[in-house]
Structures are given as structure tokens and as C-alpha cells.
C-alpha positions in Angstrom: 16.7 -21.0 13.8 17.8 -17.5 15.2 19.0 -17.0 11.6 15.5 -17.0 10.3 14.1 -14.5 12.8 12.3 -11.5 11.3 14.5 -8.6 12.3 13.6 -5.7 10.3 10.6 -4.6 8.1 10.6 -1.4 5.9 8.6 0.0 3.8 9.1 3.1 0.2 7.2 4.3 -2.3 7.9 3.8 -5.5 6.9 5.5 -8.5 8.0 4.4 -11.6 6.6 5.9 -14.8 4.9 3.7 -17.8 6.0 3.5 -21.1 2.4 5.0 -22.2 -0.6 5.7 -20.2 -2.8 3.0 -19.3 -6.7 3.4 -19.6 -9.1 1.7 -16.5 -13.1 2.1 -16.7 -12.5 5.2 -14.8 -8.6 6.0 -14.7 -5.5 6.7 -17.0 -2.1 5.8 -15.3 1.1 7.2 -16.2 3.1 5.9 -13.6 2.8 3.1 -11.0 3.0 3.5 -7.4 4.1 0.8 -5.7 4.6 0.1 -2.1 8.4 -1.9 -1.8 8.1 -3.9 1.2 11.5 -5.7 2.9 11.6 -8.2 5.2 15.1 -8.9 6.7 16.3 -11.9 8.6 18.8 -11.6 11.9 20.9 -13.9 8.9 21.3 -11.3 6.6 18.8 -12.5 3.8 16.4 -9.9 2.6 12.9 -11.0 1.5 11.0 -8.2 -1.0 7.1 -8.0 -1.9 5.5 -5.2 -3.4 1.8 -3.3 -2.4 -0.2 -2.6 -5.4 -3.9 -1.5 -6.2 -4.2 -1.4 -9.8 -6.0 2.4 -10.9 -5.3 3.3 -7.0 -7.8 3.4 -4.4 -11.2 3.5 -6.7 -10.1 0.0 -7.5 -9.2 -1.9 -4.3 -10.4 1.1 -1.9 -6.3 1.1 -1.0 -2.9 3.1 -1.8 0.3 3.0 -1.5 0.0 5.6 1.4 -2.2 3.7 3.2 -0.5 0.3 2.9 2.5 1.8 4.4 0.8 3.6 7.3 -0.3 0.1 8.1 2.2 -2.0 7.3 4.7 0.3 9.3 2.0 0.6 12.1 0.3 -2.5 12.5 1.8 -5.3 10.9 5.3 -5.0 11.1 5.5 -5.5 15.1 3.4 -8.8 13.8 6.3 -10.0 11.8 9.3 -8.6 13.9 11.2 -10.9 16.5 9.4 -13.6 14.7 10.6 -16.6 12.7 9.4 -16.4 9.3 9.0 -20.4 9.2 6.0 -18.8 11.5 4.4 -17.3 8.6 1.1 -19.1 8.8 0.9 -17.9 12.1 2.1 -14.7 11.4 -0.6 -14.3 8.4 -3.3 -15.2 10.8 -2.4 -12.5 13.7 -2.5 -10.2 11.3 -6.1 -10.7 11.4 -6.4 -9.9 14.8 -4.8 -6.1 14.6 -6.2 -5.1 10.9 -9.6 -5.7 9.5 -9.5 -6.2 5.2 -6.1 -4.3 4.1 -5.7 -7.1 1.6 -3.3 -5.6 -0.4 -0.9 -4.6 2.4 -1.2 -8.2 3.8 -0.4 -9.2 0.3 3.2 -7.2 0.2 3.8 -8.7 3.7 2.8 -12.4 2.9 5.1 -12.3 -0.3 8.3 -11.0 1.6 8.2 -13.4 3.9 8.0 -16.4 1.3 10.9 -14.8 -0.3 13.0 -14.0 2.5 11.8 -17.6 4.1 13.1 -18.8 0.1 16.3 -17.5 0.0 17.3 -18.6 3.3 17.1 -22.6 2.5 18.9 -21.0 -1.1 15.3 -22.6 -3.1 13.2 -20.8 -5.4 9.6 -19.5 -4.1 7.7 -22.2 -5.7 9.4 -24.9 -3.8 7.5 -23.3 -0.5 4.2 -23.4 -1.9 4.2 -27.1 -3.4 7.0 -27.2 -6.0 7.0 -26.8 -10.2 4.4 -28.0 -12.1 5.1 -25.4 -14.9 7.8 -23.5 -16.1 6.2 -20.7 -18.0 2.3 -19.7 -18.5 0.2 -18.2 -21.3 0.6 -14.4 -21.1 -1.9 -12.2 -22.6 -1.8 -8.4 -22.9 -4.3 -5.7 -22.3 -4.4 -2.4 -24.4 -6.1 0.0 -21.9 -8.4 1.8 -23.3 -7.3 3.1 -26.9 -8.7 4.5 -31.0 -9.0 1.8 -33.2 -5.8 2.8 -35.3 -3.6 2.5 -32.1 -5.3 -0.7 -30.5 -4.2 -2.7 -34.0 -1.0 -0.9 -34.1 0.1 -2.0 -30.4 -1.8 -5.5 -31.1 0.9 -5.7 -34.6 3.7 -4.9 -32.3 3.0 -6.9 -29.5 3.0 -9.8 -31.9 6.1 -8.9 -33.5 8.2 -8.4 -30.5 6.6 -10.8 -28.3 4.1 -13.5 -29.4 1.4 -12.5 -28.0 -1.5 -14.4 -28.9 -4.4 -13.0 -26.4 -5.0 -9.7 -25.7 -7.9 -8.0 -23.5 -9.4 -4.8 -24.3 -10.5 -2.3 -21.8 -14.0 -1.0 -21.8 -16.2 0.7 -19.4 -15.3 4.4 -19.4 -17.5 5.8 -21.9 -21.0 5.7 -24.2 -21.7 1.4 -24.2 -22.5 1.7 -27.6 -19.4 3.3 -28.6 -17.2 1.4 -26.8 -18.9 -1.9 -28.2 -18.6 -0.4 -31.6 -14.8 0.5 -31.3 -14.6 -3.9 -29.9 -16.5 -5.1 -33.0 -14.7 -2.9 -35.1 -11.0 -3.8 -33.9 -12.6 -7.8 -33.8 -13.4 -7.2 -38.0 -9.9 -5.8 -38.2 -8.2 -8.6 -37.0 -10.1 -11.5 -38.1 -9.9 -14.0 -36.0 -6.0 -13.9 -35.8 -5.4 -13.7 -32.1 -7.7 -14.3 -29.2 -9.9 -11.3 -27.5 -11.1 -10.6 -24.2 -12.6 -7.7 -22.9 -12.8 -6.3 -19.2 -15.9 -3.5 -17.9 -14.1 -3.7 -14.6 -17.4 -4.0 -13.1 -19.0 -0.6 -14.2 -22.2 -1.7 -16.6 -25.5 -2.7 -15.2 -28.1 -5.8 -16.1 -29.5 -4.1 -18.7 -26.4 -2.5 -20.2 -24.7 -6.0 -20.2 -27.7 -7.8 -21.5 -27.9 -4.9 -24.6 -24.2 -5.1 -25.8 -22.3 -8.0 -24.5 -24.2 -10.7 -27.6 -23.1 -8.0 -29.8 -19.1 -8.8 -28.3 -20.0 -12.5 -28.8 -21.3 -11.9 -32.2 -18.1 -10.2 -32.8 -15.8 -13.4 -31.9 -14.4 -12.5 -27.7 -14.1 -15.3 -26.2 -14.2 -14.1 -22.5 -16.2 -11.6 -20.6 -14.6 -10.0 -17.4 -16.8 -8.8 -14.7 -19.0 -6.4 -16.8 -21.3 -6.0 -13.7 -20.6 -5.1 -10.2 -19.1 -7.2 -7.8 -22.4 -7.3 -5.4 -24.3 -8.8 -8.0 -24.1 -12.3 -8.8 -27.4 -12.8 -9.5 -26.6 -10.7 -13.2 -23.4 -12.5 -13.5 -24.9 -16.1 -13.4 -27.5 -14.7 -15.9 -24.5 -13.5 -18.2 -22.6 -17.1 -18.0 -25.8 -18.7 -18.7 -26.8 -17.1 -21.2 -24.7 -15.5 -23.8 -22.4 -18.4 -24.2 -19.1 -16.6 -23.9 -17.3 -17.9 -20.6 -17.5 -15.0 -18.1 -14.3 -14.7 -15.4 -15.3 -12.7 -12.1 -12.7 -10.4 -11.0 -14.0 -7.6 -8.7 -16.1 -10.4 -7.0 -13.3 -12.5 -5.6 -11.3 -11.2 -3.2 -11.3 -13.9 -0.8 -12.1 -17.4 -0.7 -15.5 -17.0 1.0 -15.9 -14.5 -2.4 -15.1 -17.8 -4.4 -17.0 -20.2 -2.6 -20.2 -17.7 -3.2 -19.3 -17.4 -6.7 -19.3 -20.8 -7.1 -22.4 -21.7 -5.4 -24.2 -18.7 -7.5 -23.0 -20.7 -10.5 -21.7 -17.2 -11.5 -18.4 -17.1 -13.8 -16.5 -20.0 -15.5 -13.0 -18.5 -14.7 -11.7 -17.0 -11.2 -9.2 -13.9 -12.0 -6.0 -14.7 -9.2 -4.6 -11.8 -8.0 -2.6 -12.7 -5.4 -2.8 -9.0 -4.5 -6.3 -8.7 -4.1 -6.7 -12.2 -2.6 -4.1 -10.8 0.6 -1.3 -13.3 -0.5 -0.1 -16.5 -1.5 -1.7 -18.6 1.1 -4.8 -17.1 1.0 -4.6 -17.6 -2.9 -3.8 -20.8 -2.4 -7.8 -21.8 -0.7 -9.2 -19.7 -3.5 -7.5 -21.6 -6.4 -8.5 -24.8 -4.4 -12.3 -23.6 -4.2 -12.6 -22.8 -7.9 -10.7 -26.2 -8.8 -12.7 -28.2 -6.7 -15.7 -26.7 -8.3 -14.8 -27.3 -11.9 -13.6 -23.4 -12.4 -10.3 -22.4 -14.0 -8.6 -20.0 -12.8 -6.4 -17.2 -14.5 -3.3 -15.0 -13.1 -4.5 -11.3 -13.1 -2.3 -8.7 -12.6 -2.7 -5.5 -10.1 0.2 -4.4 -12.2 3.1 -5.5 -10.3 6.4 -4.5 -10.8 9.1 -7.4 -11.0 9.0 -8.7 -7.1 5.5 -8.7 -7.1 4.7 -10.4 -10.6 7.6 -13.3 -10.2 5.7 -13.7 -7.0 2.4 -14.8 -9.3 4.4 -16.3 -11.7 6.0 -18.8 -8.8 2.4 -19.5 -7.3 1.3 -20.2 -10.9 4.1 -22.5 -11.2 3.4 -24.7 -8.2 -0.6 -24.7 -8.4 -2.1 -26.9 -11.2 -5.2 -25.0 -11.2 -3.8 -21.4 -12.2 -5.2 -23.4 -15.9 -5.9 -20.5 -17.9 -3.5 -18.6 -18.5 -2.5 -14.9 -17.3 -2.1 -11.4 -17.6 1.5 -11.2 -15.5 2.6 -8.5 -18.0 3.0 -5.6 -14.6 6.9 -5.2 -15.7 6.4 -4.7 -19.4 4.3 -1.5 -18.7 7.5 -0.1 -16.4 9.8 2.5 -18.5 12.3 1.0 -16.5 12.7 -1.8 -14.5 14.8 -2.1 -11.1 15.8 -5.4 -10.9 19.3 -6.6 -12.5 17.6 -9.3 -14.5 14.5 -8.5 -16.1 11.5 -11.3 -16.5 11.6 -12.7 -19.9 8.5 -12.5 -22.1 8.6 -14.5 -25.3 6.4 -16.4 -27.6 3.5 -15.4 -25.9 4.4 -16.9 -22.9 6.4 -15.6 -19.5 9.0 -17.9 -17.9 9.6 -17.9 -14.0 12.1 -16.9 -12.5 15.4 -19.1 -11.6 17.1 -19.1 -8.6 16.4 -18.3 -4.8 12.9 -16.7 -3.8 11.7 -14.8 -6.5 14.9 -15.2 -8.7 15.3 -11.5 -8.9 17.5 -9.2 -7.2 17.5 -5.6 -6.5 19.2 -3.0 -8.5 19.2 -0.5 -5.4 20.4 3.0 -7.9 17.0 2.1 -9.4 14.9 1.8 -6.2 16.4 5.1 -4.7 16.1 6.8 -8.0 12.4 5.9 -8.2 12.0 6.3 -4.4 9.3 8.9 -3.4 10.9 11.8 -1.8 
């Protein structure tokens, strides 16, 4: 068992440019920082998870800065001189030194499955119930782009790798024209693939009420969080009555989030970022609240690089409820990857991982290339 003691934590920053920029509601991207977490064993097996906030700290109110001053300061003496078959217990002391800090308890729960993995030589998915899939639905999203270049990426991504849903950013400027550009890129394509959009949480009742039949009228078949996270009360009155399924994103971030969610009668489809959620076992209660409840549940992306999207893609594979597909795409947006094996996207679907933990190792002239200095 002294094998499987925690002996080392460390944290880097990563940035690792996009191969374009990616539009939010209120944020381009052209590269990702990511926080690169490792947890070693006094065995010699390494563990990796990844901190992310997709957009940065308007979206998640964290960074990769301030992950790491807390992982480093706080949460690491948590983990260290501890066996990670103690990771239950570990995840729960964590509560006692840091309040919220989701996303950093996120890169730390993940490591730990992996390194805890790759010891017993199983893949991830083994710890958290074992395979019920091997691949999931993988839509793409277009950030926020002209109507010429939304079709042209849409014709590519279909060419090169099935896609067959795709979501469409909204939220950053005039409603009107934004729904306009929707409806227009909708006429375009003519029913040939499915489209969602996502307001990350930035119109208001009346706002939503004004434009999103329009959407509906247009052909979408799924609304994400168009109003803020506070406010249920608009969100039910979305689900109910515009007839488009509505998934809530900014207002899960826990599984007290989901249970209130539920109860509000408030969405149709819970977005899973393991991320957000602060890991794989907290994940694990929301997915079973939503389930319970009758709601699917789809596996949203932070943007991940590799560790952390094979992560979601080995939770999705051992949790019948992740039943609506995803948005794992993290790695595709990378200019380069640093892993040895990349994730394979095909046919519209992504597969998981083979092998030990996550089924991906490190290509370490990568990491220190993109290493913040």
C-alpha cells in the first residue's frame, strides 16, 4: 500500500495556442491556458489532470494563476503522504481548507483517478463503475463567426470529421443581429446537420422571450442557458414554453445546483463539465440527480486539453446517464497537442481512450515547450 501513497504534487502553466480564435459571449481566445496538475505515487506512477475555466475568469470567476496558488498552497499538503485509494476522503478535506475553487479541485480529483488507474494497470473508467460505452456523440461549436465562415468550417468539419451537430455561439452582440446571422446560417444549411446555440447566460427575460421562437422557427433544436444562472424562474418559462429543449449550463455547478434545477422544472438537459462540477465524484451525484429526475445529461467542455478531455470521455463511458451526447472537442481546438497519441475524432463521434488511466501519455518536449516561463 506504501506504493500508492501520494508523494509529490506539482503544478505548470500551460499555454498552448488555438488553431483559430475562439469567440465566447464576451471573449475571443487564441490560446488556452491550462493548469497541468501531477500527482506522483512513492511507486513511481504519475497521475495528470488539467485546471481549466473556459474564456478565463469572467466565466468560472477562476484562472490558471489562481488554481495554482491554491493547489500548491492548500491542497497539495491535503493529498501528500496520503494514499490515493483515500481519495474520497481526500476530496472531502479539501472542503475543509478551501471554500468553492471548483476547478482547482477538479485538476486534483482527476490526477488522482489517474494516478490511482495506472497503478492497478486499468483504464479510468474501471474506477468510476466500468464501460458502458465506447465512444459518444461529439458535436462542435463555431465560436462566434460571419455567415460565410460559420458554413465554411461547418463543410469542413463534415468532411474531415462527421460531424453531425454543431453549436453556435451567441451573446456578444446586437440580439437581433445575432439571431439574424442563426436563421440565416439555419436557411443555408437546410436541415442537414443538427444546431444548437449557447447565450452563455448573457440575455435577459425579455430578450430571450423576443428572439429565441425566432431560433425555433428557424429549426435549433437546443437552447443553452440564454439567461443567467440566478434565474430559474425565466429558464422554466423558456422550457415551457417555446418548445425547444433548453440545457442549463451556468446554473449547475454542483449537485445542490442540479437538484434546484430540477425541482424549478427548469432545463431538459444538464451540461457535465466535470470541471465546473469540481471532479468526477462530485459529477457523479449530479448525473445521478438529473437521471433520477428524468433529465439527460450532455458532456460539456471547459476546453480541455487531452488529460483533461479523456478524463470526461472515461466518466462518460462508465455513467449511463451522460445520454446526450457531448462537446469533448477541447483537443481539436489545440495547434498542437502534447500527448504521444492524440484522441481520435471520427464519424462524428470521439472514442476513449485505451489503456491505463486516461490512456494517454505525456510527450514532456511538448509540455516544456508550451510551459509558461
Amino acid at each position: 500500500m506504501s506504493d500508492m501513497t501520494i508523494s509529490r504534487v506539482d503544478t505548470r502553466i500551460l499555454d498552448v495556442p488555438l488553431f483559430r480564435p475562439h469567440g465566447f459571449a464576451t471573449f475571443t481566445a487564441t490560446a488556452q491556458p491550462i493548469l497541468l496538475v501531477t500527482v506522483e505515487l512513492e511507486g513511481g506512477v504519475t497521475g495528470f489532470g488539467e485546471g481549466v475555466v473556459p474564456g478565463g475568469a469572467w466565466w468560472g470567476g477562476e484562472t490558471v494563476e489562481t488554481m495554482k496558488a491554491i493547489i500548491d498552497g492548500y491542497l497539495a499538503p491535503v493529498m501528500v503522504g496520503r494514499p490515493v485509494t483515500d481519495l474520497a476522503g481526500i476530496v472531502a478535506d479539501f472542503e475543509k481548507s478551501v471554500a468553492n475553487m471548483r476547478f482547482a479541485k477538479a485538476a486534483c480529483d482527476i490526477a488522482m483517478h489517474d494516478a490511482w488507474a495506472r497503478a492497478l494497470n486499468v483504464p479510468m473508467r474501471d474506477l468510476l463503475g466500468g464501460r458502458v460505452r465506447d465512444e459518444i456523440d461529439c458535436t462542435w461549436a463555431l465560436g462566434v463567426l460571419p455567415l460565410d465562415e460559420a458554413i465554411a468550417e461547418i463543410e469542413e468539419r463534415i468532411e474531415d470529421y462527421g460531424h453531425k451537430s454543431f453549436k453556435l455561439k451567441m451573446g456578444s452582440g446586437d440580439p437581433a443581429e445575432d439571431t439574424d446571422r442563426i436563421v440565416q446560417l439555419a436557411e443555408a444549411l437546410d436541415g442537414k446537420v443538427s444546431l444548437r446555440m449557447d447565450v452563455n447566460a448573457r440575455w435577459d427575460r425579455i430578450t430571450s422571450l423576443k428572439y429565441l421562437p425566432k431560433l425555433a422557427e428557424a429549426g435549433l433544436d437546443l437552447f443553452e442557458q440564454p439567461t443567467p444562472a440566478h434565474d430559474l424562474d425565466t429558464l422554466r418559462e423558456i422550457t415551457t414554453r417555446i418548445g425547444v429543449p433548453v440545457m442549463a449550463d451556468e446554473s449547475v455547478c454542483s449537485p445542490a445546483d442540479a437538484l434546484a434545477v430540477v425541482r424549478a422544472k427548469a432545463a431538459d438537459v444538464i451540461a457535465i463539465k466535470t470541471t465546473k462540477l469540481g471532479g468526477l465524484l462530485e459529477s457523479k451525484k449530479t448525473v445521478a440527480i438529473a437521471e433520477t429526475a428524468g433529465l439527460a445529461c450532455h458532456g460539456a467542455t471547459s476546453l480541455e486539453g487531452p488529460f483533461g478531455t479523456a478524463a470526461s470521455l472515461h466518466f462518460a463511458a462508465a455513467t449511463p446517464g451522460m445520454n446526450y451526447g457531448s462537446e469533448l472537442f477541447g483537443p481539436m481546438l489545440l495547434k498542437e497537442s502534447y500527448t504521444t497519441e492524440d484522441i481520435v475524432y471520427t464519424d462524428g463521434v470521439v472514442k476513449v481512450p485505451e489503456g491505463p488511466g486516461s490512456g494517454l501519455e505525456p510527450d514532456w518536449d511538448k509540455i516544456n515547450h508550451f510551459t509558461r516561463k
